[in-house]
C-alpha positions as CSV (number, residue, x, y, z in Angstrom):
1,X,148.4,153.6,139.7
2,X,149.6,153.2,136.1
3,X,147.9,151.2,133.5
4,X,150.8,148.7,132.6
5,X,150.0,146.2,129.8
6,X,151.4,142.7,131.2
7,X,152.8,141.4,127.3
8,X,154.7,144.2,126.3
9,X,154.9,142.1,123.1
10,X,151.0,141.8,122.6
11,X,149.6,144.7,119.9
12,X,147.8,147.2,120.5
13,X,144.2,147.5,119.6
14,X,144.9,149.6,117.2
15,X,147.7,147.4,115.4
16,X,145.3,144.2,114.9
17,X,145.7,143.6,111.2
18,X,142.6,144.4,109.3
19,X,141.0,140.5,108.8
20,X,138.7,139.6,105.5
21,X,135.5,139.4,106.9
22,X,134.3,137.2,103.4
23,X,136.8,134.5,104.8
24,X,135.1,135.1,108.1
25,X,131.5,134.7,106.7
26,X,132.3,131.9,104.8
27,X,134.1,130.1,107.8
28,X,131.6,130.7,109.9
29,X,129.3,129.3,107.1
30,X,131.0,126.2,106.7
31,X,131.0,125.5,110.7
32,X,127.5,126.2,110.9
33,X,127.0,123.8,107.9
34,X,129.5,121.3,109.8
35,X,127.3,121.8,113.2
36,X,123.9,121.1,111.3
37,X,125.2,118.1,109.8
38,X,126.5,117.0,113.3
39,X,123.4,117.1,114.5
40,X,121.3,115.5,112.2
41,X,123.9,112.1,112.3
42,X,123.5,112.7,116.0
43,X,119.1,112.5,115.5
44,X,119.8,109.6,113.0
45,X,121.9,107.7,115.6
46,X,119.5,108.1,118.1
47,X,116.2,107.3,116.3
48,X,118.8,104.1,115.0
49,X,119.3,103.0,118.8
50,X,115.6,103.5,119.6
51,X,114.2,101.6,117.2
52,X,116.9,98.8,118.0
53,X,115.7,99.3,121.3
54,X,111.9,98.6,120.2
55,X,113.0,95.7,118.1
56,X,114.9,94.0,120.9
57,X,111.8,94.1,123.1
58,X,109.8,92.8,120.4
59,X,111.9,89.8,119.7
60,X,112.3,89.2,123.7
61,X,108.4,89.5,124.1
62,X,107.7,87.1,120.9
63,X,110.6,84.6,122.5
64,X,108.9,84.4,125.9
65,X,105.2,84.5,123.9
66,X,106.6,81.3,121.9
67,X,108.8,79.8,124.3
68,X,106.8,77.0,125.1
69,X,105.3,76.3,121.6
70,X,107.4,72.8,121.0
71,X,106.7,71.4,124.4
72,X,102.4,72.3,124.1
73,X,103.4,70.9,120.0
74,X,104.1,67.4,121.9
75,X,101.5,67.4,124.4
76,X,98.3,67.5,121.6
77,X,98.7,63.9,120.5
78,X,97.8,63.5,124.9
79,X,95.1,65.6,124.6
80,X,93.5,64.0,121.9
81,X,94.4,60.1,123.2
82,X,92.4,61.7,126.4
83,X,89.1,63.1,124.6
84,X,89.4,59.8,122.5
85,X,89.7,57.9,125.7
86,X,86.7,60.0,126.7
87,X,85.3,59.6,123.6
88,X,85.7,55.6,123.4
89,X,83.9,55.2,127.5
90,X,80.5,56.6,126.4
91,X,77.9,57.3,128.2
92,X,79.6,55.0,131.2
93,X,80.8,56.5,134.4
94,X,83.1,55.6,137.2
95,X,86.6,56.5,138.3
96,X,88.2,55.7,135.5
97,X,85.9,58.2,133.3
98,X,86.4,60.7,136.1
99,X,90.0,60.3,136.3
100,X,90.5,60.7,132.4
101,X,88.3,64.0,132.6
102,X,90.2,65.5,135.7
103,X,93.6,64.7,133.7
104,X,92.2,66.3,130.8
105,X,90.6,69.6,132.3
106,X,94.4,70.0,134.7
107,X,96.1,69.4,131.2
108,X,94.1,72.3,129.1
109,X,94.3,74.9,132.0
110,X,97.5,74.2,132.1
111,X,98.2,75.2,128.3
112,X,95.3,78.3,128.5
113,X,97.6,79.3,131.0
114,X,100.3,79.2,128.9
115,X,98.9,80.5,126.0
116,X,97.0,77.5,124.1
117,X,93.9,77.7,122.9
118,X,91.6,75.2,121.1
119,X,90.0,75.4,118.1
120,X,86.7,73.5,117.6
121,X,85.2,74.6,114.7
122,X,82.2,73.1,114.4
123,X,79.0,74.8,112.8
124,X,81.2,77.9,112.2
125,X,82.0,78.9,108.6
126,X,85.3,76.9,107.1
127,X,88.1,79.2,107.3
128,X,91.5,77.6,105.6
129,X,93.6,80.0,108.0
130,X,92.4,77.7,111.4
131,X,90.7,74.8,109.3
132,X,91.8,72.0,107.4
133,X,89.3,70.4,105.2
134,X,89.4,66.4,104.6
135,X,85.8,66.2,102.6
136,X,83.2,67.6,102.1
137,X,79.4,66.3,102.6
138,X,75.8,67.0,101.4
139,X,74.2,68.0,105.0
140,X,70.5,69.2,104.5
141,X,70.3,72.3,107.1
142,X,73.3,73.0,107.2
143,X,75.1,76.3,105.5
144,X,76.8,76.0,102.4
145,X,80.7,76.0,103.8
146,X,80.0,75.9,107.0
147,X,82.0,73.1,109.5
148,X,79.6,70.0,110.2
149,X,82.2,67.9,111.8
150,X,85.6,67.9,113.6
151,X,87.7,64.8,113.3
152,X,90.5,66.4,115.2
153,X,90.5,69.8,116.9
154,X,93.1,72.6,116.3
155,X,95.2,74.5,118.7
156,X,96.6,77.8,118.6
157,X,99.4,79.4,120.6
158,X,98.9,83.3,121.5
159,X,96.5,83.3,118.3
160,X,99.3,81.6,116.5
161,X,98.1,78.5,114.9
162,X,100.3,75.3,116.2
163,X,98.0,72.9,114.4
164,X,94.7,73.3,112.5
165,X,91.3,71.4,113.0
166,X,90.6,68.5,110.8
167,X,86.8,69.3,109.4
168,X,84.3,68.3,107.1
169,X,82.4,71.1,105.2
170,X,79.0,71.2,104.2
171,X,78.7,70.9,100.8
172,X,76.7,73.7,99.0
């Protein structure tokens, strides 16, 4: 059998022109160059989408957190007609009483449940972040700064405050 080359027009390994191999280097240089750069855009893109990512879960979980935020907002003025309801029957007892105290206890397990806490500062230290001060009184045995009543308590929402507690500090 006879070697036969298939392109009678293709050259011979012996006829390929001599080819700079400093404009090879330097090609080769460049695409390597081109290929690094490639793929640190390609890192940068996809650190980009991640933290896009992260930031889209954090806004959906702070939405859902705070979703109900300006319907529990409405319900403290109820909460506080109830404990001033409460407040107002004394030491008295009957349905009524009972009634007002069930309503109450179903309404703040129904906002723990949702999030809502209370704040009722009293005999804690003031703190402006949760408290609100109205005035302040002389109160013999009781800390300098410290809360020694609560004219209206505070609520916070997933340790967000939605409204702070209305107190009176000890003066020092």
């Amino acid at each position: 059998m006879q070697n036969q080359n298939p392109n009678p027009d293709a050259q011979a390994p012996d006829d390929v022109p001599d080819l700079d191999t400093d404009s090879l280097a330097n090609e080769l240089e460049q695409l390597r160059s081109a290929l690094g750069d490639l793929r640190e855009e390609a890192l940068r893109e996809r650190a980009e989408l991640d933290n896009q990512r992260k930031r889209l879960a954090r806004d959906v979980d702070q939405a859902r957190r705070f979703a109900n935020e300006k319907l529990l907002s409405q319900l403290l003025p109820v909460l506080d007609s109830l404990e001033a309801g409460l407040k107002a029957a004394g030491d008295a007892t009957g349905p009524l009483k009972d009634g007002l105290e069930l309503t109450l206890r179903q309404l703040l397990k129904v906002g723990e449940d949702n999030g809502l806490a209370q704040i009722n500062p009293e005999g804690q230290a003031f703190d402006p972040e949760w408290h609100q001060a109205i005035s302040q009184l002389e109160s013999p045995g009781a800390e300098p700064g410290s809360v020694v009543q609560v004219f209206q308590k505070g609520y916070a929402l997933n340790e967000r405050l939605l409204r702070p507690a209305l107190v009176v500090v000890a003066a020092g």
